[in-house]
VEXMILO-435466 format. One record per atom (N, C-alpha, C): residue number from 0; residue in three letters; atom name; x, y, z. Coordinates in nm, 3 decimals. Layout:
// VEXMILO-435466
{NUM,'Ala','CA',{X,Y,Z}};
...
***
This chain:
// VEXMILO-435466
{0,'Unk','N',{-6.734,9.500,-14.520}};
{0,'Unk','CA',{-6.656,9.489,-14.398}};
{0,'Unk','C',{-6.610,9.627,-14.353}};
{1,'Unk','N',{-6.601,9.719,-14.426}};
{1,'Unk','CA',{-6.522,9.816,-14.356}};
{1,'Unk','C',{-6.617,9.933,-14.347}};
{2,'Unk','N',{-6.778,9.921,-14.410}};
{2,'Unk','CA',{-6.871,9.992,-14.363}};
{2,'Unk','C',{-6.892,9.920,-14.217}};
{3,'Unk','N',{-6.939,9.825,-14.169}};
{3,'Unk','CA',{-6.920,9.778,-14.039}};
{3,'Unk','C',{-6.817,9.815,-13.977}};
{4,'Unk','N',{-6.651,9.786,-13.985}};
{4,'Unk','CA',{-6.638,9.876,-13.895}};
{4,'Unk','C',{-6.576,10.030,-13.845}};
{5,'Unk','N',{-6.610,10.065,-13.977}};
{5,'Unk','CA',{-6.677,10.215,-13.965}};
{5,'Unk','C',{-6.758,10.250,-13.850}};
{6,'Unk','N',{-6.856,10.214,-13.861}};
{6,'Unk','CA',{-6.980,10.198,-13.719}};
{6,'Unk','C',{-6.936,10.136,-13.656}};
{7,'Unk','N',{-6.874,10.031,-13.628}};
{7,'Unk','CA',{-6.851,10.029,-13.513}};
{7,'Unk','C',{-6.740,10.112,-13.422}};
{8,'Unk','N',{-6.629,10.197,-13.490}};
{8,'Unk','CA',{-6.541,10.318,-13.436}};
{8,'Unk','C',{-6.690,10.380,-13.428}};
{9,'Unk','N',{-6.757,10.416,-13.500}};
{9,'Unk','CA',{-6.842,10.551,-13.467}};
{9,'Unk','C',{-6.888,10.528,-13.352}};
{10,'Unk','N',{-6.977,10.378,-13.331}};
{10,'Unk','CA',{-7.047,10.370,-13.212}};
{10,'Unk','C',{-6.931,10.365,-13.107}};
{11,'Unk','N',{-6.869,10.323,-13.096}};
{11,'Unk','CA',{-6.770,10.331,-12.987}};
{11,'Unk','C',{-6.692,10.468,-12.927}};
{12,'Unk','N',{-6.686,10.547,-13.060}};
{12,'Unk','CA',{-6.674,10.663,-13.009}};
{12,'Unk','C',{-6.794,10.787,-12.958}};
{13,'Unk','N',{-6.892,10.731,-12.968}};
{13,'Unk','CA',{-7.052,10.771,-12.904}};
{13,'Unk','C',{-6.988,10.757,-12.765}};
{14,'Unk','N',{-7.024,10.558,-12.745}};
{14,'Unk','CA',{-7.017,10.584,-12.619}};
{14,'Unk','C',{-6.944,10.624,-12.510}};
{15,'Unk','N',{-6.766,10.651,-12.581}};
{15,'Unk','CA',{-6.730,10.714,-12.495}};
{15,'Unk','C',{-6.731,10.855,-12.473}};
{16,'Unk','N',{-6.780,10.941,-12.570}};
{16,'Unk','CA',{-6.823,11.067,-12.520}};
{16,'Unk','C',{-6.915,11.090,-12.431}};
{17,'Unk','N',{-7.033,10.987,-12.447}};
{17,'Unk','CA',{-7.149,10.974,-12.346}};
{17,'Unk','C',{-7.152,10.937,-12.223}};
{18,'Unk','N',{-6.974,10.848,-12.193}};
{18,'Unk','CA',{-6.975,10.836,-12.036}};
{18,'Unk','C',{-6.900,10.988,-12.025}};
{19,'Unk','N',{-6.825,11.020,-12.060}};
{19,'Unk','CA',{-6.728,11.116,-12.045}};
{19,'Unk','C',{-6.822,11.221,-12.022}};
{20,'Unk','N',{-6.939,11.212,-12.115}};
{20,'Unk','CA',{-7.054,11.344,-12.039}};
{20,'Unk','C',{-7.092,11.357,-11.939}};
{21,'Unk','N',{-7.128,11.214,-11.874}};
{21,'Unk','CA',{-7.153,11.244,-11.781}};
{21,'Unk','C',{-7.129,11.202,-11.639}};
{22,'Unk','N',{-6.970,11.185,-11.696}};
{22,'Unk','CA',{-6.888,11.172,-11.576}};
{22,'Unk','C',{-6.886,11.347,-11.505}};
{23,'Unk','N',{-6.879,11.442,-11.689}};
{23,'Unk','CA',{-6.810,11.581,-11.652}};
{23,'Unk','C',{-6.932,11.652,-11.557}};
{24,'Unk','N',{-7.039,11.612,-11.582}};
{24,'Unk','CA',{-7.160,11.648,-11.559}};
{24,'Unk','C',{-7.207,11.636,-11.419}};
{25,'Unk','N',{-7.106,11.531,-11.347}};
{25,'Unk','CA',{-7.129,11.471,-11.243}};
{25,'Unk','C',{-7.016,11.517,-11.178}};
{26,'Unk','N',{-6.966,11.598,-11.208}};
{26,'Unk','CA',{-6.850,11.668,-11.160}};
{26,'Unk','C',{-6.842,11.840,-11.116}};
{27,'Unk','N',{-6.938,11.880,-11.277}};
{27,'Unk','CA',{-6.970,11.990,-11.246}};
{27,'Unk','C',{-7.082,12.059,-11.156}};
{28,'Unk','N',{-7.133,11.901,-11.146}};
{28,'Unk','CA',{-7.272,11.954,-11.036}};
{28,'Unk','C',{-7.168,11.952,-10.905}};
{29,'Unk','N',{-7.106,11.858,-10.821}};
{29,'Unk','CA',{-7.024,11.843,-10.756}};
{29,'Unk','C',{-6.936,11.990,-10.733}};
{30,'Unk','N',{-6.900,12.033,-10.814}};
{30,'Unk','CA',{-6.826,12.168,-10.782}};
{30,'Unk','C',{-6.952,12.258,-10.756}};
{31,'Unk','N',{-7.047,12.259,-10.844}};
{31,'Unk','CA',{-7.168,12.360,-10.843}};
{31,'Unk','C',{-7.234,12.386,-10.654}};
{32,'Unk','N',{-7.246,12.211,-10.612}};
{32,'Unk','CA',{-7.251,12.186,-10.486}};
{32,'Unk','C',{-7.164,12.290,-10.416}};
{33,'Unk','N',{-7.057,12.249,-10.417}};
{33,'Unk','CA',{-6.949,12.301,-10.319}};
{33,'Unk','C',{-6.917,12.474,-10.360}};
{34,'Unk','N',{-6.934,12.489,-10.440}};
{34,'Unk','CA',{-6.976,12.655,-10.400}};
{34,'Unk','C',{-7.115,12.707,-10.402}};
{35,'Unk','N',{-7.203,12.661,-10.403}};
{35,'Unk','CA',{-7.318,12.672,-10.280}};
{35,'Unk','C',{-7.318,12.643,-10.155}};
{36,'Unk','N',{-7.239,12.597,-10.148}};
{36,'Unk','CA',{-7.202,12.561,-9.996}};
{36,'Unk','C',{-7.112,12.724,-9.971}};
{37,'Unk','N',{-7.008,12.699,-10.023}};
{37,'Unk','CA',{-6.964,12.828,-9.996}};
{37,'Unk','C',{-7.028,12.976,-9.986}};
{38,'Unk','N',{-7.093,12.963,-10.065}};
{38,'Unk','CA',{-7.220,13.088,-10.108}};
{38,'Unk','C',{-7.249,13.078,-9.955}};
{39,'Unk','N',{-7.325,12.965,-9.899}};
{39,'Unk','CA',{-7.430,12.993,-9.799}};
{39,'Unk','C',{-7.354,13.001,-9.688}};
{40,'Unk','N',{-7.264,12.959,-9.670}};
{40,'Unk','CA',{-7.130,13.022,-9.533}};
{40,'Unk','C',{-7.111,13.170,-9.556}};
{41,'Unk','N',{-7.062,13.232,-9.700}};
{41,'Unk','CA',{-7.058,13.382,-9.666}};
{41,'Unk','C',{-7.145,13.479,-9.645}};
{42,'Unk','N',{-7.271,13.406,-9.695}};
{42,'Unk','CA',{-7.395,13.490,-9.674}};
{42,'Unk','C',{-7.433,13.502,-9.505}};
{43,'Unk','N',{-7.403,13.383,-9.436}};
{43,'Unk','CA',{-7.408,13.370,-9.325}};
{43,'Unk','C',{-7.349,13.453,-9.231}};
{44,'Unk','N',{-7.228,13.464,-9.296}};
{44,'Unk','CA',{-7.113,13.509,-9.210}};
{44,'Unk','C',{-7.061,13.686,-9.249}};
{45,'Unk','N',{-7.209,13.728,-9.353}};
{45,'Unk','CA',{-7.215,13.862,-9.359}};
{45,'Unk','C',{-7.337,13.906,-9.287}};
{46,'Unk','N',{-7.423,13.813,-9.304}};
{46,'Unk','CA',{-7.597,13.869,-9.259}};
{46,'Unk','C',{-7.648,13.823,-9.137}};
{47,'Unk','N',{-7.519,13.731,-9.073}};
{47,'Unk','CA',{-7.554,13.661,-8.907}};
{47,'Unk','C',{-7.693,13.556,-8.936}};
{48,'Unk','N',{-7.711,13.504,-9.041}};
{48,'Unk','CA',{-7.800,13.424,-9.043}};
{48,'Unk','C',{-7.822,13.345,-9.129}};
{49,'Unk','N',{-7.895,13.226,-9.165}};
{49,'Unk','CA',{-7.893,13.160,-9.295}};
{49,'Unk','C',{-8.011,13.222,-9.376}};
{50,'Unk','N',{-7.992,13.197,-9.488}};
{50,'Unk','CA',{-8.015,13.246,-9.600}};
{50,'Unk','C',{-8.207,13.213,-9.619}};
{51,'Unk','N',{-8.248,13.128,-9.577}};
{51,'Unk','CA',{-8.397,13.081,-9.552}};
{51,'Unk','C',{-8.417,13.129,-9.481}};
{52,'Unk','N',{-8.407,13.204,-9.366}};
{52,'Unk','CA',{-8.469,13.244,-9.243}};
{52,'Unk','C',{-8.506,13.405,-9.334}};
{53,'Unk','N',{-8.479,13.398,-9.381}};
{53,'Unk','CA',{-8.501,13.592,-9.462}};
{53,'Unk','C',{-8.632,13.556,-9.484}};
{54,'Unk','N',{-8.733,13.706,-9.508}};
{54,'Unk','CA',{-8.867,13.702,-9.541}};
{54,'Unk','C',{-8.889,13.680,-9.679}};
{55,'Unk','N',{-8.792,13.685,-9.748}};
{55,'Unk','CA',{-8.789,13.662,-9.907}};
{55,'Unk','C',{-8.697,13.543,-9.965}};
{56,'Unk','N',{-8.720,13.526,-10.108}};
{56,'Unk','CA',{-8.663,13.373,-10.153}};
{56,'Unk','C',{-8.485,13.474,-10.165}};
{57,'Unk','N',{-8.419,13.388,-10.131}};
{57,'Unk','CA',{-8.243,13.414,-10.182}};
{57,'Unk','C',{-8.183,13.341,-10.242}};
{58,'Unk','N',{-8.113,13.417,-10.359}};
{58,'Unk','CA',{-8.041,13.358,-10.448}};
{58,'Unk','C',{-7.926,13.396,-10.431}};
{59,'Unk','N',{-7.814,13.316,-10.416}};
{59,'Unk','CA',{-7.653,13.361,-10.417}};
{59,'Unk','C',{-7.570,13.360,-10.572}};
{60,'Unk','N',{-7.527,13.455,-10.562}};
{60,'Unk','CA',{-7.441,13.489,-10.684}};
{60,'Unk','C',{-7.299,13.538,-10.611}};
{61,'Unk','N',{-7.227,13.390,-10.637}};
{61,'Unk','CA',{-7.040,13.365,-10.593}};
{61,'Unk','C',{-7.005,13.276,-10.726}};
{62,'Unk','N',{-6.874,13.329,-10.724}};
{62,'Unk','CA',{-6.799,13.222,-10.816}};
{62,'Unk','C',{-6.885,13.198,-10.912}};
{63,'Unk','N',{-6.909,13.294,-10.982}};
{63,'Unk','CA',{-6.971,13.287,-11.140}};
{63,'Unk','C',{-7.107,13.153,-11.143}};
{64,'Unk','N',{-7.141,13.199,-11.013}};
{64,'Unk','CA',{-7.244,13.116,-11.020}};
{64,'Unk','C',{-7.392,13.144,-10.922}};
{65,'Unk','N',{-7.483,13.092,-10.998}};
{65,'Unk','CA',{-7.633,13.147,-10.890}};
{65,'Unk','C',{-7.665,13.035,-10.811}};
{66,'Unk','N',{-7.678,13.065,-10.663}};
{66,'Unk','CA',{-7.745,12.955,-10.623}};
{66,'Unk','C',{-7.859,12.954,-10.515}};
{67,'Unk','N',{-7.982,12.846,-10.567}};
{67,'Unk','CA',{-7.941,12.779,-10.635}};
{67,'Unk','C',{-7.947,12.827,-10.787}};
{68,'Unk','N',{-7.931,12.718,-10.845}};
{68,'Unk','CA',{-7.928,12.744,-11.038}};
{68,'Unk','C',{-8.069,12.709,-11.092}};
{69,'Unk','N',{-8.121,12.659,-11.017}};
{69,'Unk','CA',{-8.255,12.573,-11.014}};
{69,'Unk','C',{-8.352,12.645,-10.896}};
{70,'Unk','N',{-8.430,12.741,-10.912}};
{70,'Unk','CA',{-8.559,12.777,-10.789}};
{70,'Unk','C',{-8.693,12.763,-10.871}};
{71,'Unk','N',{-8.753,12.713,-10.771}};
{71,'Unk','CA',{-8.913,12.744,-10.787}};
{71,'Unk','C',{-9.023,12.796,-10.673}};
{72,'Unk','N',{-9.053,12.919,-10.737}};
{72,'Unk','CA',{-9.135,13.024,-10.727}};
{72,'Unk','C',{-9.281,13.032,-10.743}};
{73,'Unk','N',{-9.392,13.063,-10.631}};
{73,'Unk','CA',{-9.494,13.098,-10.675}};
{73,'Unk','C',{-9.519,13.225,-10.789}};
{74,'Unk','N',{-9.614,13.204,-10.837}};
{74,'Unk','CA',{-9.583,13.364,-10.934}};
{74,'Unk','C',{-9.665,13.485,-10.790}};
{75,'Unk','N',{-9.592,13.597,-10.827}};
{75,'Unk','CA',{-9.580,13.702,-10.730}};
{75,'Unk','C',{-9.489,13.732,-10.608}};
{76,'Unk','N',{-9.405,13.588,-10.597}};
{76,'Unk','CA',{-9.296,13.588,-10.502}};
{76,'Unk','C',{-9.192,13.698,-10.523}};
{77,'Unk','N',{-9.144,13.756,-10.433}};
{77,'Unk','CA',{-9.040,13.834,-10.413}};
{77,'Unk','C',{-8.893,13.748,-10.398}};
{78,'Unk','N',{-8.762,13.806,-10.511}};
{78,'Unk','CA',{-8.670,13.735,-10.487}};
{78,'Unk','C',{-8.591,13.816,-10.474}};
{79,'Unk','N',{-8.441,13.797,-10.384}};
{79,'Unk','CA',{-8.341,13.904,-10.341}};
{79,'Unk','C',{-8.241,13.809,-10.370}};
{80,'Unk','N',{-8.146,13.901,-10.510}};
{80,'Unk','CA',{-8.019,13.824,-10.533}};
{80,'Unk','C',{-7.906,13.892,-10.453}};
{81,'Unk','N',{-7.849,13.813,-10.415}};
{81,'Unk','CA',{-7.741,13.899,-10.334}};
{81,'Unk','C',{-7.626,13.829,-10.359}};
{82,'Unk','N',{-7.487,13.927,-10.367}};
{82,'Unk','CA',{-7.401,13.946,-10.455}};
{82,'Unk','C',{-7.329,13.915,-10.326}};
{83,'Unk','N',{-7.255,13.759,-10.290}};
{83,'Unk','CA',{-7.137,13.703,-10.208}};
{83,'Unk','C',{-7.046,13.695,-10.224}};
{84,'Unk','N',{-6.986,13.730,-10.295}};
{84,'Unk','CA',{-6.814,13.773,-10.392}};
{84,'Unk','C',{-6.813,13.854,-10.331}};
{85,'Unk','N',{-6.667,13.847,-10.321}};
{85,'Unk','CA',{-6.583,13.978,-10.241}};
{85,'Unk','C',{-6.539,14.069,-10.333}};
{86,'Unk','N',{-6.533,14.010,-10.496}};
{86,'Unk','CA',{-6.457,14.112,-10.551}};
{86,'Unk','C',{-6.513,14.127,-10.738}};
{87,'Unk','N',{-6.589,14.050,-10.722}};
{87,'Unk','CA',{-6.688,14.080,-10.878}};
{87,'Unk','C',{-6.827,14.101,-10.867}};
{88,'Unk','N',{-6.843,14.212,-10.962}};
{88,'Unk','CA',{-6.999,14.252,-10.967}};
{88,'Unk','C',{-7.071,14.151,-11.059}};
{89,'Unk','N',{-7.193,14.124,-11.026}};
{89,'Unk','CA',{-7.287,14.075,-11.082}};
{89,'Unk','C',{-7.428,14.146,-11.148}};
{90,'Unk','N',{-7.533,14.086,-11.247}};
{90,'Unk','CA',{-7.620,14.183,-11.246}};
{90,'Unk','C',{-7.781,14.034,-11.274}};
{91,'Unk','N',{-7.886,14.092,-11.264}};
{91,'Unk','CA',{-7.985,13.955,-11.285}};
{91,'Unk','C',{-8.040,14.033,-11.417}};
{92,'Unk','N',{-8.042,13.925,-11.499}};
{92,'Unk','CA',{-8.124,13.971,-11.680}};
{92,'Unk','C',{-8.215,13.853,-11.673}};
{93,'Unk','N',{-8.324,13.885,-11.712}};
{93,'Unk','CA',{-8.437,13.811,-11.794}};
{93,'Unk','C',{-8.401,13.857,-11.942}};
{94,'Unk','N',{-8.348,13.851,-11.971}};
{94,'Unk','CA',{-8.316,13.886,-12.137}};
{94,'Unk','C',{-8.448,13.800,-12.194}};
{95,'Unk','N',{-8.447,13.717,-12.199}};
{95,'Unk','CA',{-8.536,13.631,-12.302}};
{95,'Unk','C',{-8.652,13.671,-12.253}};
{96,'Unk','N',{-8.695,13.742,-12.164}};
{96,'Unk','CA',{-8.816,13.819,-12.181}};
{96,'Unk','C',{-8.841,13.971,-12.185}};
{97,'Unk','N',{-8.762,13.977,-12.195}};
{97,'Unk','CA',{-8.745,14.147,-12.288}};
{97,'Unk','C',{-8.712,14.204,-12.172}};
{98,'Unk','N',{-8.656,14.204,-12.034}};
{98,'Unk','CA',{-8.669,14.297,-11.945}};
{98,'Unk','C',{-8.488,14.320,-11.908}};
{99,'Unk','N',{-8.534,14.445,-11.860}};
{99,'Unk','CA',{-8.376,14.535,-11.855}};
{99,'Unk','C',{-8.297,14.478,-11.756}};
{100,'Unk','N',{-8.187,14.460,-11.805}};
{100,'Unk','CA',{-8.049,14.418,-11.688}};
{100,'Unk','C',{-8.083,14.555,-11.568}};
{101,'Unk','N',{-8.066,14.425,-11.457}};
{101,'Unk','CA',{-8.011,14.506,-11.307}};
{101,'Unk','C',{-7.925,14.532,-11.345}};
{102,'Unk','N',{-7.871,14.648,-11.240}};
{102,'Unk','CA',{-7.782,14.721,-11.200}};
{102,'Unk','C',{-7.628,14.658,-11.166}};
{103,'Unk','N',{-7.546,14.651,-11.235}};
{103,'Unk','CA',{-7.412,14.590,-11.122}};
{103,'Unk','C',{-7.480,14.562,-10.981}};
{104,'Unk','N',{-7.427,14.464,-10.934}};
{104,'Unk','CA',{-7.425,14.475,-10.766}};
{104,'Unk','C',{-7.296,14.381,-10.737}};
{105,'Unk','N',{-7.215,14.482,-10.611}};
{105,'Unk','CA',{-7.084,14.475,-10.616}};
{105,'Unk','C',{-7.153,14.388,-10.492}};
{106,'Unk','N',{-7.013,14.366,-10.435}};
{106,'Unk','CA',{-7.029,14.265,-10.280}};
{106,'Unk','C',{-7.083,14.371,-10.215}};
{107,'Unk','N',{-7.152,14.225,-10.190}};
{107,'Unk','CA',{-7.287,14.272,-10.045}};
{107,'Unk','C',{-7.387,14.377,-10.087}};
{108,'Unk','N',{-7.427,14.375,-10.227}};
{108,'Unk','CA',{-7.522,14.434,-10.275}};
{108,'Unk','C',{-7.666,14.332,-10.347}};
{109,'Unk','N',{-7.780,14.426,-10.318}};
{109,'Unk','CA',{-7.922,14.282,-10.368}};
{109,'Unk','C',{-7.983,14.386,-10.466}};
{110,'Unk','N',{-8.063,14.288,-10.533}};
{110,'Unk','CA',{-8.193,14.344,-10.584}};
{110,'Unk','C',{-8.298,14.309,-10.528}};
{111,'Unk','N',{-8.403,14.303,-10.547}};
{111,'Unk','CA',{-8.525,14.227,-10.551}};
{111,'Unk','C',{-8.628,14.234,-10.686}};
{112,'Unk','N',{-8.702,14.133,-10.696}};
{112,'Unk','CA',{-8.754,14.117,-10.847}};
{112,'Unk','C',{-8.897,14.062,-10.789}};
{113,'Unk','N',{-9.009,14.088,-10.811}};
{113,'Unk','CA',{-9.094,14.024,-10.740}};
{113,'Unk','C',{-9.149,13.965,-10.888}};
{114,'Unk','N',{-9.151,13.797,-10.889}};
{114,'Unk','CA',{-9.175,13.732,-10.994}};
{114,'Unk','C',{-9.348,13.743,-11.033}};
{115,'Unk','N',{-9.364,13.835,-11.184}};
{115,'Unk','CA',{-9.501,13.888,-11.155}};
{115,'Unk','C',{-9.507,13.812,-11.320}};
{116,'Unk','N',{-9.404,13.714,-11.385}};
{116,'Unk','CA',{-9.451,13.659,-11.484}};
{116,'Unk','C',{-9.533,13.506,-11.505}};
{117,'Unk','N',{-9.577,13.529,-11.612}};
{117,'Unk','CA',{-9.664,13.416,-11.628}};
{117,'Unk','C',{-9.628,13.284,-11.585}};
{118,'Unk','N',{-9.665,13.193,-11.542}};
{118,'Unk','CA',{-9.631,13.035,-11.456}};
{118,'Unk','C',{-9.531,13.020,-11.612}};
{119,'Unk','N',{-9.433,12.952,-11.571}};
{119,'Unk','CA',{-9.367,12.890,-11.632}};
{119,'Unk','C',{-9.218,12.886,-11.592}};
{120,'Unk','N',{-9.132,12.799,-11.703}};
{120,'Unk','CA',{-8.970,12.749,-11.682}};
{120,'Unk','C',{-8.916,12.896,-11.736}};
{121,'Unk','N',{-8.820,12.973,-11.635}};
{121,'Unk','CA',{-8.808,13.094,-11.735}};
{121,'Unk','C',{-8.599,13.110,-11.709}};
{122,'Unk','N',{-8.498,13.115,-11.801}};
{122,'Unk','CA',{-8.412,13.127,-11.762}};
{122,'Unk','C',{-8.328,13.244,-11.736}};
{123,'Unk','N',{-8.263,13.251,-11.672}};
{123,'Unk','CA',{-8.207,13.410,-11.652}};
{123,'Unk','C',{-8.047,13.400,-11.645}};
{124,'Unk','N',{-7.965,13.522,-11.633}};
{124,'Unk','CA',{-7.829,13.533,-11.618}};
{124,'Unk','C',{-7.753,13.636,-11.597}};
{125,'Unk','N',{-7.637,13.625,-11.580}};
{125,'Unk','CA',{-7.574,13.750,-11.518}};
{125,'Unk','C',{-7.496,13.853,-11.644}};
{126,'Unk','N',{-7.531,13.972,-11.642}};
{126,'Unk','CA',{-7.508,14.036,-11.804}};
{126,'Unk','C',{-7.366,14.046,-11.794}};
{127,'Unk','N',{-7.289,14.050,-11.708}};
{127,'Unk','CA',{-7.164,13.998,-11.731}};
{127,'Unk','C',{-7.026,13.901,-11.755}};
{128,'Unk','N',{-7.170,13.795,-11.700}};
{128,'Unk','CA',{-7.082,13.664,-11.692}};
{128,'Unk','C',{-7.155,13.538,-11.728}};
{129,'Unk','N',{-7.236,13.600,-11.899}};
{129,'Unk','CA',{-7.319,13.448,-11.884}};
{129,'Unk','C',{-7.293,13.417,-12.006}};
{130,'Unk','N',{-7.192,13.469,-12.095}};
{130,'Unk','CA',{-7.120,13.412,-12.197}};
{130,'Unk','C',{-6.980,13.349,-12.196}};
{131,'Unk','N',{-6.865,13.409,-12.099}};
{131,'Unk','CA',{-6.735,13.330,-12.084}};
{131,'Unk','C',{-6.733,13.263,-11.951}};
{132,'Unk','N',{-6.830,13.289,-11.877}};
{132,'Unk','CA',{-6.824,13.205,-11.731}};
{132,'Unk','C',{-6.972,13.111,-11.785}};
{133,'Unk','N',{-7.035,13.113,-11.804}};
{133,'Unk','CA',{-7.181,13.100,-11.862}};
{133,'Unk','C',{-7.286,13.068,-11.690}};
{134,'Unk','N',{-7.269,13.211,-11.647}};
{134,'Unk','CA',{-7.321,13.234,-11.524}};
{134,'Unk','C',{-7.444,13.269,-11.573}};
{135,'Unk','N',{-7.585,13.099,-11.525}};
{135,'Unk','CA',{-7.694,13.135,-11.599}};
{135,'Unk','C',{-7.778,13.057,-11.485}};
{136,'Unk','N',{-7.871,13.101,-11.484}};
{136,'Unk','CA',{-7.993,12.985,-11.381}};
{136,'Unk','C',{-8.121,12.972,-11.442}};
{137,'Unk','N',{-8.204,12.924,-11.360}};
{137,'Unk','CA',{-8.349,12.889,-11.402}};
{137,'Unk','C',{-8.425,12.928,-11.271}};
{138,'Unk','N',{-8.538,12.998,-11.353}};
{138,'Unk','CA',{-8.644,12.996,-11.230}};
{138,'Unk','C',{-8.789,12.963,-11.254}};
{139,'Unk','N',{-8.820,12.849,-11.209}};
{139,'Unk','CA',{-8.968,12.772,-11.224}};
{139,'Unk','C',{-9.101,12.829,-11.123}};
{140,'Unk','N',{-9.172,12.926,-11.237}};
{140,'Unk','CA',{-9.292,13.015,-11.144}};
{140,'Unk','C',{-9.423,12.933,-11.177}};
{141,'Unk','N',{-9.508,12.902,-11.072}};
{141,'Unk','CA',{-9.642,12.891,-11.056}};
{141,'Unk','C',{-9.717,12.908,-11.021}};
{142,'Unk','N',{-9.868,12.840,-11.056}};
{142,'Unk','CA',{-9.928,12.950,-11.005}};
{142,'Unk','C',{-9.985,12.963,-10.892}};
***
């Protein structure tokens, strides 16, 4: 009897971590939303234009965050991160593929990276803020 309900606290305490996941999950995309939204108003409202109309792919980096967090890329595409914070620098790392952190870029500063790696899921992040903010994205190249 009390191996049963043993398991049954255990299972019960499963499932409520598992809604609670992804209640949080469904929350944090929700905020993630709403400062992409924000992202794409200040980008707007620095560059007089939206952010697609540029000749290159754009990624916003506001509020400890890239957006989007999720792109997909032909391989050889050109990408320009540009830095929509008014008041923290950002930088783009491919760490996990051996390549060197950008440069700081303070507000209203870009890079460009022209994606020249092999097709695949590859993740990247900001070398300053992708361990206590865990300011991190993904970028899906093909071919």
């Amino acid at each position: 009897m009390r191996f049963r309900l043993t398991l049954a606290i255990f299972f019960a305490a499963g499932a409520l971590l598992a809604s609670g996941t992804g209640a949080s999950a469904a929350a944090g995309e929700a905020e993630r939303a709403k400062i992409c939204k924000e992202a794409e108003e200040r980008y707007q409202k620095i560059y007089g234009k939206p952010s697609k109309d540029e000749p290159v792919t754009i990624v916003k980096m506001y509020k400890y965050t890239f957006c989007p967090a999720l792109l997909k890329v032909k391989q050889g595409t050109t990408v320009r991160w540009v830095n929509v914070d008014k008041r923290t620098s950002h930088s783009v790392w491919f760490k996990e593929q051996g390549k060197k952190e950008s440069d700081r870029l303070f507000s209203e500063e870009h890079v460009e990276i022209k994606m020249d790696f092999p097709p695949g899921d590859l993740g990247y992040l900001c070398g300053p803020h992708h361990e206590k903010e865990e300011m991190r994205a993904r970028i899906i190249i093909t071919e």
